[in-house]
C-alpha positions in Angstrom: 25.0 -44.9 -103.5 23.5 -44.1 -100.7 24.7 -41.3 -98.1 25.4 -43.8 -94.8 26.8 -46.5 -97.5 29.5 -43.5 -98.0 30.2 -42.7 -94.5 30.5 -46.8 -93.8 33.2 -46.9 -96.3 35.1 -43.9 -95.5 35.2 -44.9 -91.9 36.1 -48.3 -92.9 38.6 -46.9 -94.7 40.0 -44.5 -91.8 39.9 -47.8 -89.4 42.3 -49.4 -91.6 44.6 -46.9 -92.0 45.0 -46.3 -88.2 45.5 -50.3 -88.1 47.9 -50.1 -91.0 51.0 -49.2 -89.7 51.2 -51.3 -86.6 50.7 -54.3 -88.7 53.0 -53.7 -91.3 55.4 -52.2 -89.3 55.8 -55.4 -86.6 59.3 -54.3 -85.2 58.8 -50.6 -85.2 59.0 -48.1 -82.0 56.3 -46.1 -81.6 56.7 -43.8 -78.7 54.5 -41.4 -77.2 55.5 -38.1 -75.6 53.8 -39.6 -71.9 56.5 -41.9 -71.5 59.3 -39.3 -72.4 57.8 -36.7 -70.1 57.8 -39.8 -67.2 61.3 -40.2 -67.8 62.0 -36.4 -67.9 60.4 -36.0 -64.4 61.8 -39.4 -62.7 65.6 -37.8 -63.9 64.6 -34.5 -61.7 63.1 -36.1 -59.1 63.5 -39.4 -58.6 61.0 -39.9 -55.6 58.1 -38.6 -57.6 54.9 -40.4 -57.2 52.1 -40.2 -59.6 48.8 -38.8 -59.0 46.6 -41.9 -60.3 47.7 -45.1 -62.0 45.7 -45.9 -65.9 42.3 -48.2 -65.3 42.9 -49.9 -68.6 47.1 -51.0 -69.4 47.0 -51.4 -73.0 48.7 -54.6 -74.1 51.5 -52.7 -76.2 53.0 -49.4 -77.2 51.2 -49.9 -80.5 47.7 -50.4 -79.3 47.8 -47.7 -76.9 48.5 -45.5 -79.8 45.7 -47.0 -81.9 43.5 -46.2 -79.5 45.0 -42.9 -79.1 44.2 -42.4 -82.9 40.8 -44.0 -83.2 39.7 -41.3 -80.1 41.1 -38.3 -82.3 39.2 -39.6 -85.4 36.0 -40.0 -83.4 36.5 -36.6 -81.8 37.5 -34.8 -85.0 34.3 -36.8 -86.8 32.2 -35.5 -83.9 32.8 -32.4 -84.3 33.0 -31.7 -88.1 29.4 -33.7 -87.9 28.2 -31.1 -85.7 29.7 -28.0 -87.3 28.3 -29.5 -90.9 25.0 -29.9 -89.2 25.0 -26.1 -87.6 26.3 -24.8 -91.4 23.2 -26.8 -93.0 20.7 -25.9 -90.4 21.9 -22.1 -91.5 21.6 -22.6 -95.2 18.0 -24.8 -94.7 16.7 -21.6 -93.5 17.5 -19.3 -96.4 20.6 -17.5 -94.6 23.1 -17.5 -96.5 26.6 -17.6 -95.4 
């Protein structure tokens, strides 16, 4: 099988984890650490006015943490792409190590 035939399929595979749980999981919370930190700072002081509102309002907790986890994937992909191609580009050129 071919190399990208691989990498389609893992990050198939990754893509339906991520979507995994908020499908099965309809009724479940999942809350991120932004909303409890929002709370946290309204409670000490309550005339606190954000810096900037979001450009994009997901359509639910889930999504936004989809999308949370789809941009760690990427980033984590990115960089073990890169560090794999500085560790071949090392051993291509007879260093070793």
């Amino acid at each position: 099988m071919k190399l990208w035939k691989k990498n389609v399929i893992l990050i198939l595979v990754v893509v339906l984890l991520l979507a995994a749980p908020p499908l099965l999981m309809k009724n479940a919370e999942f809350a991120g650490a932004d909303g409890l930190a929002e709370e946290q700072i309204l409670q000490i002081n309550p005339d606190y006015e954000p810096w900037f509102n979001s450009l994009l309002e997901p359509a639910s907790g889930e999504i936004e943490s989809l999308l949370f986890a789809l941009q760690a994937a990427v980033g984590a992909g990115l960089v073990g792409f890169v560090l794999g191609r500085l560790t071949g580009r090392k051993t291509d050129s007879g260093i070793e190590g």
